[in-house]
C-alpha positions as CSV (number, residue, x, y, z in Angstrom):
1,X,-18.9,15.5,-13.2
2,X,-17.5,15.7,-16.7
3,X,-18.3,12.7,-19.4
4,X,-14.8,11.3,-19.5
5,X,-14.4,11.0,-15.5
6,X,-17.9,9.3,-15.3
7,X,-17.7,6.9,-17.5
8,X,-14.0,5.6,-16.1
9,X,-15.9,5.3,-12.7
10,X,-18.5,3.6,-14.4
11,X,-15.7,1.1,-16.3
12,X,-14.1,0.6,-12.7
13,X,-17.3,-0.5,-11.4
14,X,-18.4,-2.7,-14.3
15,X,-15.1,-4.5,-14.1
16,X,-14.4,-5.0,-10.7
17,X,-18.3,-6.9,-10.7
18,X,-18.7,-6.3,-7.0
19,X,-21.7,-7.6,-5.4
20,X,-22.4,-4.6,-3.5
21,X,-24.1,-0.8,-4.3
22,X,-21.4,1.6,-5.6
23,X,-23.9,4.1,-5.3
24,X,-23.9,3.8,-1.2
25,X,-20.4,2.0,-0.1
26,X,-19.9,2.7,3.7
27,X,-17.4,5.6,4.4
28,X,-14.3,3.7,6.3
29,X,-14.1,7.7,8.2
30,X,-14.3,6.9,12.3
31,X,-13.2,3.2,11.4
32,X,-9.6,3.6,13.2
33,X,-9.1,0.8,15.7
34,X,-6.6,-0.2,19.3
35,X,-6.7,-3.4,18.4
36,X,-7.6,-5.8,14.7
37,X,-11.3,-5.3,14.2
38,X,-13.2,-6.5,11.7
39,X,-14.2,-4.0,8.8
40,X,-11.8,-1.5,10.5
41,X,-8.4,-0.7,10.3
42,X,-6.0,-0.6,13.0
43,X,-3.7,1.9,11.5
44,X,0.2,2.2,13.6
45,X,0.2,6.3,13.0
46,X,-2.3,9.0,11.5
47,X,-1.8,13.2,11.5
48,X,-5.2,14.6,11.8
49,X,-3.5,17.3,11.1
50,X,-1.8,16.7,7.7
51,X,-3.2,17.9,4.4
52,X,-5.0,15.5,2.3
53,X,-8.0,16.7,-0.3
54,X,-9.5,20.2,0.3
55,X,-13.2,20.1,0.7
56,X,-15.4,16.7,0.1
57,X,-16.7,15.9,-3.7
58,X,-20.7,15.7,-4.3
59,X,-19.8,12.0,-3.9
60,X,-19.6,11.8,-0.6
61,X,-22.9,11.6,1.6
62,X,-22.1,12.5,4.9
63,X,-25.1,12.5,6.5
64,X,-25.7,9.0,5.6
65,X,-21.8,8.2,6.0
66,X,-21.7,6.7,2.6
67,X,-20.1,7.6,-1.2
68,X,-21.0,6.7,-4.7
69,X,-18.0,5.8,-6.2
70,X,-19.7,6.2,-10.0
71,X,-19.7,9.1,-9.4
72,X,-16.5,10.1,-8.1
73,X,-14.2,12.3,-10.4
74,X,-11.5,11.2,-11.9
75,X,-8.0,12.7,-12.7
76,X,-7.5,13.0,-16.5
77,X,-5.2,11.6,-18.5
78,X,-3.2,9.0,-20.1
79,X,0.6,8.8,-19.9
80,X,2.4,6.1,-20.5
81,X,5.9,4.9,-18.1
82,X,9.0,3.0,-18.8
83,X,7.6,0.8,-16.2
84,X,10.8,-1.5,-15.0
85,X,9.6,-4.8,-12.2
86,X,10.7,-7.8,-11.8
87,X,9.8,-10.6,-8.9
88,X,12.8,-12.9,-8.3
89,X,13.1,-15.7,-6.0
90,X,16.6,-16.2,-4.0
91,X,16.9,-18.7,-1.8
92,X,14.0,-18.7,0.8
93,X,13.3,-15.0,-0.2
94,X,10.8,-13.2,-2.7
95,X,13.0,-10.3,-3.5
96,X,10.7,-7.1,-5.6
97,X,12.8,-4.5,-7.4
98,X,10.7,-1.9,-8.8
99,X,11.3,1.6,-10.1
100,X,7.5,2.3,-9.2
101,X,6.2,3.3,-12.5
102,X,3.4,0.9,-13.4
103,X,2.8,-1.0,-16.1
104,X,-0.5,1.0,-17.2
105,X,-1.2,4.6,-18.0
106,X,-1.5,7.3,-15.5
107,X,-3.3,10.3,-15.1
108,X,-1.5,13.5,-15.5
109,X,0.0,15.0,-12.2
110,X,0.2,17.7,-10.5
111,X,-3.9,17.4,-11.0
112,X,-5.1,19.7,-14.0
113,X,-6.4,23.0,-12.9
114,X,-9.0,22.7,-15.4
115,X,-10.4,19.2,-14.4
116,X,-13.2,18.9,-12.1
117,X,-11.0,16.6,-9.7
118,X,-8.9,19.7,-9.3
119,X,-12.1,21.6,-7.6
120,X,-11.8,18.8,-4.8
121,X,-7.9,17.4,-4.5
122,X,-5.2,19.7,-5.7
123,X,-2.4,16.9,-5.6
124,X,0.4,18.8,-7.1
125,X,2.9,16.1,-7.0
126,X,4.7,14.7,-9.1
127,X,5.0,10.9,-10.4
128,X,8.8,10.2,-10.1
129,X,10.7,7.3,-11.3
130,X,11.9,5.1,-7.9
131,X,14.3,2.3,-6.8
132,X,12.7,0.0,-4.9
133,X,13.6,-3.3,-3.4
134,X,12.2,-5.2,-0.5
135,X,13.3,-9.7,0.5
136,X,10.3,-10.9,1.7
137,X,10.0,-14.8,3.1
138,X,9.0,-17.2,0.6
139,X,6.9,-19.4,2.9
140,X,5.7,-17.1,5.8
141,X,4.7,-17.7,8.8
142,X,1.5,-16.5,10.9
143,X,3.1,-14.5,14.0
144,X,1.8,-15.3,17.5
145,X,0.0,-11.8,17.2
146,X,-1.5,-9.6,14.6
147,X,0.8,-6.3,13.8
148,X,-0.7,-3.0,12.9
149,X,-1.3,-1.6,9.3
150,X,1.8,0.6,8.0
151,X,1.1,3.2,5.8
152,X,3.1,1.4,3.1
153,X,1.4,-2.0,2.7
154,X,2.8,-3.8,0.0
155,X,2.8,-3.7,-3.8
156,X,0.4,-4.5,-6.5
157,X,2.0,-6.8,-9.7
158,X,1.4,-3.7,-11.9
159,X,5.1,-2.9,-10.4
160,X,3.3,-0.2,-8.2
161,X,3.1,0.5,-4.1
162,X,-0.3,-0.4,-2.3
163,X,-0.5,2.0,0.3
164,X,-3.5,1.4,3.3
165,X,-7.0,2.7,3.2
166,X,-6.3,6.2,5.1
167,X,-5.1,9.2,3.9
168,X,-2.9,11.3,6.0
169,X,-5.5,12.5,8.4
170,X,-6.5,9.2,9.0
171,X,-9.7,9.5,6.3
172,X,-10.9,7.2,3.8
173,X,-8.6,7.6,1.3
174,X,-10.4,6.2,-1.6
175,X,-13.4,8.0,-0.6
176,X,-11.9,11.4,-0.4
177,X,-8.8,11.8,-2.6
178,X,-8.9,11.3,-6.1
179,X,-7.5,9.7,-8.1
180,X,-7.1,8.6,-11.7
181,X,-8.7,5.8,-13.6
182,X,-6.6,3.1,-12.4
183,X,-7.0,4.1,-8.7
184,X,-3.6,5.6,-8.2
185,X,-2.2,9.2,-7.6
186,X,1.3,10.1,-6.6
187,X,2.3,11.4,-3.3
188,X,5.0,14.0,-2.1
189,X,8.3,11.9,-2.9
190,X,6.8,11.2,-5.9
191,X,6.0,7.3,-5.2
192,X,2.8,6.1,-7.5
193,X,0.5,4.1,-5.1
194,X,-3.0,2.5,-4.9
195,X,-5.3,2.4,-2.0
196,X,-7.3,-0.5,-3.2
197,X,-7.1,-2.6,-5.4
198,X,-6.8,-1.0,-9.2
199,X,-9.0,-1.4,-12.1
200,X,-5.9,-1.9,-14.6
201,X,-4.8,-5.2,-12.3
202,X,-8.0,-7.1,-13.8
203,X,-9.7,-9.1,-11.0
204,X,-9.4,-12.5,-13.0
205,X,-10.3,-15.7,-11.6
206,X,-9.2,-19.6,-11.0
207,X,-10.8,-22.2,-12.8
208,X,-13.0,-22.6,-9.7
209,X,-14.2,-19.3,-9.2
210,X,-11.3,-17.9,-6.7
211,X,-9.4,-14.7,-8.0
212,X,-6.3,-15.1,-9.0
213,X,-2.7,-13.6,-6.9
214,X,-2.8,-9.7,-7.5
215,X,-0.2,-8.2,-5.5
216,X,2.0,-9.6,-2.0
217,X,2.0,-7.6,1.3
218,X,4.8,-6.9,4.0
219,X,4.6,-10.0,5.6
220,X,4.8,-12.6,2.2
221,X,1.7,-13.1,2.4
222,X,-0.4,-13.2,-0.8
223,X,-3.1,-10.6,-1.6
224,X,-6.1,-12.3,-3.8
225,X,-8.8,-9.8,-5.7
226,X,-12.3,-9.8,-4.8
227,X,-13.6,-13.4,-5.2
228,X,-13.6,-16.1,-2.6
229,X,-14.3,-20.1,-2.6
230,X,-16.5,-21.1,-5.2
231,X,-16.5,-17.5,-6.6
232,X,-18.3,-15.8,-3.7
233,X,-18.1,-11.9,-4.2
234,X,-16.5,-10.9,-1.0
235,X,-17.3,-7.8,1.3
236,X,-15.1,-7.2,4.8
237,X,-17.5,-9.3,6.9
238,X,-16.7,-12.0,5.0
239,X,-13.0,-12.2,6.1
240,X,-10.9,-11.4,9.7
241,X,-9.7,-8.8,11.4
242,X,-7.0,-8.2,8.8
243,X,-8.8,-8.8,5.5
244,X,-7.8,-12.2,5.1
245,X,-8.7,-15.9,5.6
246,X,-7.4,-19.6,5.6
247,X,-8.2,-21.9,3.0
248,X,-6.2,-24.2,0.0
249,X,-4.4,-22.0,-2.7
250,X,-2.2,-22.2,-5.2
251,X,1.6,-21.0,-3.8
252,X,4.9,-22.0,-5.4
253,X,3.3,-24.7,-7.4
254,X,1.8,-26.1,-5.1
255,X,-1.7,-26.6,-3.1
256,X,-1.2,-25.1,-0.1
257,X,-3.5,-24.5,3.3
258,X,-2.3,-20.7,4.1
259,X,-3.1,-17.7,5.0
260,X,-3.6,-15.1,2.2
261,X,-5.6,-11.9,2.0
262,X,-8.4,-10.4,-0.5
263,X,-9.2,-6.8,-1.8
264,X,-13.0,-5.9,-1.2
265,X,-14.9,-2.8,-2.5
266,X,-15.3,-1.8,0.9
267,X,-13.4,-0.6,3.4
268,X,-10.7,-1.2,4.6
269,X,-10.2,-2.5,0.9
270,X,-6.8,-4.7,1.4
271,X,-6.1,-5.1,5.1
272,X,-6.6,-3.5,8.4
273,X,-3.6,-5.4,10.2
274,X,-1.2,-7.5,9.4
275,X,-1.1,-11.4,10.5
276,X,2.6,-11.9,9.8
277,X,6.0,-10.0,10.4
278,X,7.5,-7.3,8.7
279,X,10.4,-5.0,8.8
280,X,10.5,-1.2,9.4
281,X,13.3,-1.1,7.0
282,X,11.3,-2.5,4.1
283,X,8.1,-0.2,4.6
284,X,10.6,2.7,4.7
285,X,11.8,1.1,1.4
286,X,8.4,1.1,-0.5
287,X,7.7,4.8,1.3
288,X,10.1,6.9,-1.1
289,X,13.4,8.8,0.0
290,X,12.9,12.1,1.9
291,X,10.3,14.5,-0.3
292,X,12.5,17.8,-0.7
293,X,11.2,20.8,0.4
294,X,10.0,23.5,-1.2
295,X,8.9,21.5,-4.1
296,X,5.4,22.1,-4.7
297,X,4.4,19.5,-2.8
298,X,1.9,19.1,0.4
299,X,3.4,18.9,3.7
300,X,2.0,16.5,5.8
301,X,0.0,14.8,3.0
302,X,1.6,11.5,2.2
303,X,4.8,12.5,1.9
304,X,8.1,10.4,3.6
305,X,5.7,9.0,6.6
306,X,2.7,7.5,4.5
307,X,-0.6,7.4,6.6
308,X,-0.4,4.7,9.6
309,X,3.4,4.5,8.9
310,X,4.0,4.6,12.6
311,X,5.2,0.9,13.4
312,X,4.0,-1.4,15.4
313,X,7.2,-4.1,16.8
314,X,6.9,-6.7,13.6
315,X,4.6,-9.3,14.4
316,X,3.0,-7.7,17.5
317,X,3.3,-5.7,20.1
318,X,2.5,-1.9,20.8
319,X,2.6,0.2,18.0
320,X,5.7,2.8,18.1
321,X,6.3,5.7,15.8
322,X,8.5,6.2,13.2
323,X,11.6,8.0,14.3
324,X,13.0,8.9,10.8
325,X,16.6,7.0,9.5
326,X,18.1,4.8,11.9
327,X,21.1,6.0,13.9
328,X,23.7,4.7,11.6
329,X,26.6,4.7,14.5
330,X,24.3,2.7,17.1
331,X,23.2,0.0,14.0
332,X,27.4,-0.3,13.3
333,X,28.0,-0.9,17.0
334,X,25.6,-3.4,16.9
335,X,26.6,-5.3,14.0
336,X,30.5,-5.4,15.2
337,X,31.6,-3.1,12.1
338,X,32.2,1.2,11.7
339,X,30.0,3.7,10.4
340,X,31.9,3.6,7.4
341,X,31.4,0.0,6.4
342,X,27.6,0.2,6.6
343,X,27.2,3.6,4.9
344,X,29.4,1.8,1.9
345,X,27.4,-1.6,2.2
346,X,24.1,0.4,2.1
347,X,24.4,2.6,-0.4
348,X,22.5,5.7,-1.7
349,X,18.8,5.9,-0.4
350,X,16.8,3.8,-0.6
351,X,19.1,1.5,0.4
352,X,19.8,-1.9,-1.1
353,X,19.4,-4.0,1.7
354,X,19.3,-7.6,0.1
355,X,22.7,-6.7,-1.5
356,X,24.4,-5.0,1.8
357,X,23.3,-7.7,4.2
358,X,25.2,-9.8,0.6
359,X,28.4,-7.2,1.2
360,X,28.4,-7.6,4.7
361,X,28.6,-11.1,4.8
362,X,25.3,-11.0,7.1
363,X,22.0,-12.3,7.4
364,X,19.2,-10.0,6.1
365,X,17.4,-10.4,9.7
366,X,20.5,-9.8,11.1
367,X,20.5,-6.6,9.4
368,X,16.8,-5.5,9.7
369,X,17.1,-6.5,13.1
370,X,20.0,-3.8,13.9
371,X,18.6,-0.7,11.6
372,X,15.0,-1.3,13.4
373,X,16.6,-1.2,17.1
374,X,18.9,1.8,15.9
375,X,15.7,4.0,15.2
């Protein structure tokens, strides 16, 4: 691998201080649950049969089913975004706006045909400036059951989307696809997006050794880096079935007894269920519009659906999958108003669904409860 991509994987490795051999970190392929597992991920959709990275890098050990992750390439390049985020609290909501470009440097996209990641992953999209906003509770709650993983997890406070551990065929995705030194790579509608957590969010810590609030997921709830109680270097078999684990944090400015999740260095890296509801509408939201056609880009390989974007019924339940855009005539008839007045309250995609349940005079359940049940 060349100089520069080494010694970024080297720099991720150093920084992120894991407890654990980079040189030989367990391959999350096979790890695709029914049901939440520990150290597995119980994913609401995969493709086998999308595209993803074309052959396996000199990383990956198959035979032993394990990857060195120094020694994984690394997409070159350093470009700069007019990254735009802001975090907001209204009401008993967390609202994130985003236009998806992160507050770090990039590698250049479509991969360079003259870097070595190219040989491996030929991602030829492009990074594309978003408009993202998703209302998530400010206190949440556990649900009665666990809900499957969406492909589109949450978001990392660099401003960017956290997608799951898979790719599109249901692979390890940090294993397999590249990505560039902050752990990030764009897919076909152009949304930027992590798989774990990235080495430009730095894993800093609490007085008392616990790290610090790097990102939120779906539900509310928070996500924490890689440090535990008393500073313990985490691994997956350390935490539940969803990545996460009960214990007195800091939330809202105050010490709090809640649930909250970590990022590991091994798989499934953020979470591998979630423990509290979500709504279809907002993965959509943090998914991208519709990826046109005949752009360059890779069918099947994280484009609109994300991997495990399939949903499971928010906060339990079977998992369903995604449909496509809810039926806009069957959502009006449900809410009591025409076609018209939801297409005006909603907007362009993605839609602005904090400011039409505002326009409609409605609840935002109310509203997430009608699009979901109209797909």
């Amino acid at each position: 691998m060349n100089k520069m991509a080494a010694t970024m994987a080297l720099v991720c490795a150093s920084n992120l201080g894991y407890a654990h051999d980079l040189k030989a970190l367990p391959l999350g392929d096979g790890k695709l649950s029914q049901a939440p597992k520990v150290g597995w991920i119980w994913a609401c959709h995969v493709d086998p049969q999308a595209g993803g990275s074309q052959r396996d890098g000199p990383w990956i050990n198959a035979a032993k089913g394990t990857y060195d992750v120094t020694a994984k390439a690394v997409v070159p390049g350093q470009v700069a975004w007019p990254s735009q985020f802001s975090l907001t609290v209204r009401q008993d909501q967390r609202v994130f706006s985003s236009n998806d470009l992160p507050s770090h440097a990039t590698g250049t996209f479509p991969v360079p045909s003259d870097s070595e990641a190219y040989r491996y992953d030929r991602n030829p999209n492009r990074i594309g400036a978003q408009s993202l906003q998703v209302a998530l509770p400010l206190w949440p709650a556990l649900a009665a059951q666990a809900s499957c993983a969406p492909g589109a997890l949450g978001f990392l406070l660099t401003g960017a989307v956290l997608f799951n551990a898979l790719d599109a065929p249901g692979r390890d995705a940090v294993a397999h696809e590249t990505q560039d030194a902050c752990q990030g790579h764009p897919q076909e509608s152009g949304v930027y997006h992590y798989h774990s957590l990235s080495n430009c969010l730095p894993d800093k810590r609490e007085p008392g050794g616990h790290s610090v609030l790097v990102g939120y997921l779906l539900d509310g709830f928070g996500l924490y880096g890689t440090y535990g109680e008393n500073g313990q270097a985490l691994a997956s078999q350390d935490l539940d079935e969803c990545h996460g684990h009960i214990h007195t944090i800091a939330w809202e400015g105050k010490q709090v007894a809640m649930y909250h999740y970590h990022a590991t260095p091994d798989f499934p890296y953020t979470a591998g269920c979630l423990r509290g509801k979500y709504s279809n509408a907002d993965v959509m939201a943090l998914s991208g519009p519709h990826p046109q056609r005949g752009q360059g880009g890779r069918p099947g390989a994280e484009g609109r659906n994300p991997p495990g974007s399939g949903m499971a019924m928010p906060g339990g339940g079977a998992p369903r999958p995604m449909d496509g855009p809810p039926d806009l005539s069957r959502a009006a008839a449900t809410l009591g108003i025409s076609v018209q007045k939801l297409r005006d309250a909603l907007g362009p995609p993605p839609p602005d669904l904090v400011g039409a349940a505002g326009r409609l005079g409605i609840s935002m359940d109310a509203l997430r409860s009608a699009l979901d049940a109209a797909r």
